[in-house]
C-alpha positions in Angstrom: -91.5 -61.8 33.3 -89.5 -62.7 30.2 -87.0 -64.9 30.2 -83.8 -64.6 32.4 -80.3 -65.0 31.6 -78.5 -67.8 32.9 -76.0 -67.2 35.1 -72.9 -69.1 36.7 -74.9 -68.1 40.3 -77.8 -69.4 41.5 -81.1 -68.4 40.3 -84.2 -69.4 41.9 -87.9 -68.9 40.7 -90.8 -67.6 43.2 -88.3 -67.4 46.1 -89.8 -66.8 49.6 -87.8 -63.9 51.5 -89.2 -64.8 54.9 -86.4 -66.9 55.8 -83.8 -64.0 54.7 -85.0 -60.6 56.6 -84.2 -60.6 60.7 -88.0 -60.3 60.6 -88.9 -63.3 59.6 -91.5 -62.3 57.4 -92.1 -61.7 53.8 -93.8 -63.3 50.6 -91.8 -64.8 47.6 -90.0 -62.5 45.2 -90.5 -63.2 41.4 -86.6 -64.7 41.4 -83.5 -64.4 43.5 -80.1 -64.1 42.2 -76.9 -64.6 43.9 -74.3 -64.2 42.2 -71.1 -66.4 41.6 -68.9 -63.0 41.3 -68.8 -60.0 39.9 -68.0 -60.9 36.6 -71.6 -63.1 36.7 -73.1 -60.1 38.0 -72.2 -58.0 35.1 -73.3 -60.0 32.9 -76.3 -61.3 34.6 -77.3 -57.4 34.4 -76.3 -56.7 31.0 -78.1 -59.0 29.7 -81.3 -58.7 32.2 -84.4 -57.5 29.8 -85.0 -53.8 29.8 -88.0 -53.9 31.5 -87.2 -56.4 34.3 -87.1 -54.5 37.9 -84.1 -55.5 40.5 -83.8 -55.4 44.1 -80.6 -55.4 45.8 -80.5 -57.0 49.0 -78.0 -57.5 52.0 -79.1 -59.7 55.2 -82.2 -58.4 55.7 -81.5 -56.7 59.3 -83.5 -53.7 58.1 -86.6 -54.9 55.9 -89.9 -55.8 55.5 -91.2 -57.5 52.9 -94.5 -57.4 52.5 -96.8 -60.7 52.5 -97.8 -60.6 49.2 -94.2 -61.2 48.1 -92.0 -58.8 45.8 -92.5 -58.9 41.7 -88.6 -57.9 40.9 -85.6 -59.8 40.1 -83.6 -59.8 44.1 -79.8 -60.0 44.0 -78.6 -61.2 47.0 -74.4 -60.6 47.4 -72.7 -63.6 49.1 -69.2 -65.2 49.7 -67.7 -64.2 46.6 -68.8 -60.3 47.9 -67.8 -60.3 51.6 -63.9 -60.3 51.4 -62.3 -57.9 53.8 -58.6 -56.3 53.6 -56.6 -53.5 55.2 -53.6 -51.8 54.2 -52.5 -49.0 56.6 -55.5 -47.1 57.3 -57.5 -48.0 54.6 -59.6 -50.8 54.8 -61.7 -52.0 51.8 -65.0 -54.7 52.3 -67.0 -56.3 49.8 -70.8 -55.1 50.4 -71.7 -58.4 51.5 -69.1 -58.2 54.6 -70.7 -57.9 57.6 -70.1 -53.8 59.7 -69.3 -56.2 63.1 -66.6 -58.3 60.9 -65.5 -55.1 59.1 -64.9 -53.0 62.5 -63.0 -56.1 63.7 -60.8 -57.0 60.9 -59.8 -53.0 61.1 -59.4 -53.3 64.6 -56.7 -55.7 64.6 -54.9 -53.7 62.3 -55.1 -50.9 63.9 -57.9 -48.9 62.1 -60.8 -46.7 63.9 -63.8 -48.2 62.2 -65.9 -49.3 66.0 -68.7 -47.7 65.4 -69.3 -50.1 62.7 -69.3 -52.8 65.6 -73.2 -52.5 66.7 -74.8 -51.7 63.7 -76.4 -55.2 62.4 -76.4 -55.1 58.4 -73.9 -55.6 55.9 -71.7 -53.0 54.1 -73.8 -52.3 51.2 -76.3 -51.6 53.5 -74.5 -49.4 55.6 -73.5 -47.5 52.4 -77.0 -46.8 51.1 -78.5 -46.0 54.7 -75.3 -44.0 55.6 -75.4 -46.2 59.4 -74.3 -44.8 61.9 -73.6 -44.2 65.9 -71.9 -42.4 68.7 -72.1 -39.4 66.6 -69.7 -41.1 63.6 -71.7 -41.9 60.3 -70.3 -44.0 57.1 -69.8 -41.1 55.1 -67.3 -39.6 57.7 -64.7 -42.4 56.7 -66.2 -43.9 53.2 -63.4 -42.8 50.3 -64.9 -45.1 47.8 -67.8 -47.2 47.1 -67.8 -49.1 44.0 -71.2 -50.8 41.9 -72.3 -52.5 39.0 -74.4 -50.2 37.1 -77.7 -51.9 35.2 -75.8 -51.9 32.0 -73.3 -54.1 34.0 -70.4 -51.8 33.7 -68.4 -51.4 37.1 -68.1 -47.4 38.4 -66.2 -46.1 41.3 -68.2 -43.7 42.9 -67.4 -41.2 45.3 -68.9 -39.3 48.5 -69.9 -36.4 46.9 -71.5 -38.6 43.5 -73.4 -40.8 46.9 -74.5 -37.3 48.3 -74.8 -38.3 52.1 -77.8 -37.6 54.5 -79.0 -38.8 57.7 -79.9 -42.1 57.0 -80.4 -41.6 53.2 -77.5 -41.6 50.0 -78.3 -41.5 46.1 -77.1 -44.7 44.3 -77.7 -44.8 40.5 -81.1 -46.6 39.6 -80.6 -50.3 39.2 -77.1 -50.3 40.5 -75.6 -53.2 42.8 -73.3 -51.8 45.3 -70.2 -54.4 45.6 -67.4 -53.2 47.7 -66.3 -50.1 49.5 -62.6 -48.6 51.1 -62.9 -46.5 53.9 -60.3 -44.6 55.6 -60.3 -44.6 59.6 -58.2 -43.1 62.2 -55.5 -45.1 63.7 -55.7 -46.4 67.1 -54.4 -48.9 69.6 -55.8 -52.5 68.6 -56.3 -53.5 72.2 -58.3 -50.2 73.3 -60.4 -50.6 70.1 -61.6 -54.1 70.6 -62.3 -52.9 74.6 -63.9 -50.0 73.4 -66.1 -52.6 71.2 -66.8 -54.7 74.2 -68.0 -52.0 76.5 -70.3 -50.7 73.1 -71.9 -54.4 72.9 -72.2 -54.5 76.5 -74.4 -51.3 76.4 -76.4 -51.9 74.0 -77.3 -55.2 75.1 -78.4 -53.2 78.3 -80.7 -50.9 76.6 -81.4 -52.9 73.4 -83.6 -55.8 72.6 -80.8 -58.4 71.0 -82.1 -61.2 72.0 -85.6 -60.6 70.0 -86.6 -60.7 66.5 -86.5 -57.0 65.0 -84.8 -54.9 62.3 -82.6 -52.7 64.7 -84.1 -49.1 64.9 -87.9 -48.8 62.9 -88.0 -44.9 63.1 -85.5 -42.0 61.9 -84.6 -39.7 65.0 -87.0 -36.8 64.1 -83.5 -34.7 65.7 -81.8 -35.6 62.0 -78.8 -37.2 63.6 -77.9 -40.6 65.4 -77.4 -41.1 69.6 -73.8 -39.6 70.3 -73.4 -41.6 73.7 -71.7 -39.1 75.1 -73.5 -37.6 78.9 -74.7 -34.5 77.2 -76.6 -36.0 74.7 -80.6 -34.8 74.8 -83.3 -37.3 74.3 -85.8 -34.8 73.4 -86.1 -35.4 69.6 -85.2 -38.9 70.0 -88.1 -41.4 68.4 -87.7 -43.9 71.1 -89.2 -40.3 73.3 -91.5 -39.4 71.5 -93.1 -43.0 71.0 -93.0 -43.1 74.8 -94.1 -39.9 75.3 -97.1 -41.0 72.9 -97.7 -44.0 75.5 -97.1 -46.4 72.5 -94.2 -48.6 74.6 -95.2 -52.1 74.7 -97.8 -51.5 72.0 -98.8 -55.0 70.1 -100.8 -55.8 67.1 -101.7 -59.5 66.2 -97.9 -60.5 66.8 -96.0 -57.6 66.5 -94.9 -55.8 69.0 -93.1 -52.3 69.9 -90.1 -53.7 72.7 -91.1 -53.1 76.4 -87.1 -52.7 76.2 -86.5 -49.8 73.6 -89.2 -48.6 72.1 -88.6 -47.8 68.9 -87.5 -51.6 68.3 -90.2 -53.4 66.4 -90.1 -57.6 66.9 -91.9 -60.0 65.8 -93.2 -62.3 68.7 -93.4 -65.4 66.9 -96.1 -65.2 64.4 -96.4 -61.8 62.9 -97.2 -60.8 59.4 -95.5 -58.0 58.1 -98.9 -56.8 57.7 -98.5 -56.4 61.7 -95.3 -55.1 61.9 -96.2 -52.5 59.5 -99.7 -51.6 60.6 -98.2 -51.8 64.1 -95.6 -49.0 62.8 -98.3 -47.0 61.2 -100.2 -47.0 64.1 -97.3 -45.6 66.0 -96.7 -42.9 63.6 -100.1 -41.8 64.0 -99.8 -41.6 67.6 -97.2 -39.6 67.9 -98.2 -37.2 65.1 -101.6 -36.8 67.3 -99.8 -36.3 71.3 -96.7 -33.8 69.4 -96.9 -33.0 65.8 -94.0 -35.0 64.9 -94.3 -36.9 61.7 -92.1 -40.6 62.8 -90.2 -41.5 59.7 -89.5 -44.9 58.7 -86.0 -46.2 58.8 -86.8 -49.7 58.1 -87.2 -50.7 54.6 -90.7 -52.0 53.7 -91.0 -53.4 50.0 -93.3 -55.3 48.3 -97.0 -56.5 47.6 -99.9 -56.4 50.6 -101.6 -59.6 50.4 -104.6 -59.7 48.7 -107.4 -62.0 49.2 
C-alpha cells in the first residue's frame, strides 16, 4: 500500500484484530487508524490515496475477521467519538458510544430509547445494521445520522438517504459514520431503568452472556426481530429452525453453536474464525436440507482465509 498520511491519531502498521472482535479471533489488518477527532479523521481521509480500501469498525460484537487478516486501512472510533447528550427528547451519541450507555444516559433523562439496552455494539453499529428488539428498530427513532464521506467532507444524512431494512441500511461507500440524534418517547426515568433490568434479566435467562460470541449469527428468516410480547410465533425464528435442523450444540474444532440459544455462535477457547465460520456454513446447510430455508448471516465476516 502507498504511503499513508500522518495523522494526529494513532496509526499502527499490520495490526492484529483478534484482540478487538468479542470473538477473539481474526488476523492483522494492513493498518489501524484511530482517530484523535473528527477533524483528524477528515483529513486523514482526504488525504488517504485513491486507491487505498477502509474499513470502519466499532467494538467488534458482531464480526469475524478472518485468519488471514484484512488488507484495508481499519478506522476504529474511540473517546473522542463516544460522547453522549440529551436535550428533551432528543438524544444525540457519537458512533463510538456504546447502545447500553446510550439507552441509559436517555433513561435518566427521561427518554424511551430501552431497547437499545441489550443489544451489545456501539452506535455506528447499530446505525448500519438498523439493531433492534421487542419489536422497536433504530430507524423507528433515528432523526439524524451524520459521517465523514471518503473525500472527508462531513454530511448529515437522513432516514430516508440510510433507506432502512431488517438488519441492513445504505451508507455511502467509504464513509465513517460519527454521531447520530435520535428522538424517543418520553417516559418515567424510574419505570425505564426497571423495565431495563427485567430486559437484562431475561436475556441472561435465555441468552449465552457469559460466553464468547457475537450476539445473534443468523437473520430471522421471519424478516423482523423477537417482539417479547406472549403472542409472538417462533416459527420463522433461526434459533427454530437451527433446532428443528438438530444443529443445537453443534461444535467444529472450537467453535460451537450454544447448548443455550442456538443461534449464538462462541468460541470455546481456541477457535479460528475458520471454525466459527465453517461451523456457520455448516448450519446453513443444514437447515436449507431439513426446510428449504436459506439462514442468512447477521454477523459480519471480513477478510482473508488463511493460506498455507
Amino acid at each position: 500500500m502507498t504511503a499513508l498520511p500522518t495523522p494526529r491519531g494513532k496509526l499502527t502498521e499490520c495490526r492484529n484484530l483478534n484482540d478487538l472482535t468479542w470473538l477473539r479471533v481474526g488476523g492483522p489488518a494492513d493498518f489501524l487508524f484511530q482517530p484523535a477527532d473528527i477533524e483528524d479523521l477528515q483529513d486523514f481521509l482526504r488525504h488517504l490515496p485513491a486507491g487505498a480500501p477502509i474499513f470502519p469498525m466499532g467494538v467488534g460484537s458482531n464480526l469475524i475477521v478472518r485468519d488471514g487478516g484484512l488488507r484495508a486501512v481499519v478506522i476504529r472510533l474511540g473517546r473522542g467519538f463516544n460522547a453522549i447528550s440529551v436535550e428533551g427528547n432528543i438524544v444525540t451519541a457519537g458512533a463510538a458510544a456504546l447502545d447500553a450507555h446510550v439507552a441509559r444516559k436517555a433513561a435518566d433523562e427521561g427518554v424511551d430509547l430501552t431497547f437499545l439496552r441489550t443489544i451489545p455494539g456501539s452506535i455506528g453499529g447499530a446505525v448500519r445494521m438498523n439493531a433492534g428488539c421487542y419489536g422497536s428498530y433504530t430507524a423507528d427513532v433515528l432523526r439524524k445520522a451524520t459521517i465523514v464521506t471518503r473525500q472527508g467532507e462531513v454530511v448529515d444524512l437522513s432516514p430516508e438517504d440510510l433507506n432502512f431494512r431488517y438488519r441492513q441500511s445504505d451508507l455511502p461507500e467509504g464513509a465513517v459514520l460519527v454521531s447520530a440524534t435520535f428522538e424517543g418517547p418520553s417516559g418515567d426515568p424510574e419505570e425505564l431503568h426497571a423495565r431495563m433490568s427485567a430486559q437484562l434479566q431475561k436475556r441472561d435467562e435465555t441468552q449465552p452472556t457469559k460466553d464468547r460470541s457475537a450476539g445473534s449469527t443468523f437473520r430471522n428468516p421471519a424478516g423482523f426481530s423477537s417482539t417479547g410480547r406472549a403472542d409472538d410465533v417462533h416459527d420463522l425464528k433461526a434459533w427454530k429452525v437451527i433446532d428443528d435442523a438438530g444443529m443445537r450444540g453443534a461444535t467444529l474444532g472450537g467453535a460451537q453453536m450454544s447448548e443455550k440459544h442456538s443461534n449464538f455462535l462462541i468460541n470455546t477457547g481456541d477457535a479460528s474464525a475458520a471454525d466459527l465460520e465453517g461451523l456457520g456454513e455448516e448450519v446453513r446447510k443444514k437447515v436449507y436440507e431439513t426446510s428449504g430455508i436459506t439462514l442468512e448471516w447477521e454477523i459480519m465476516r471480513i477478510g482473508d482465509p488463511l493460506t498455507e
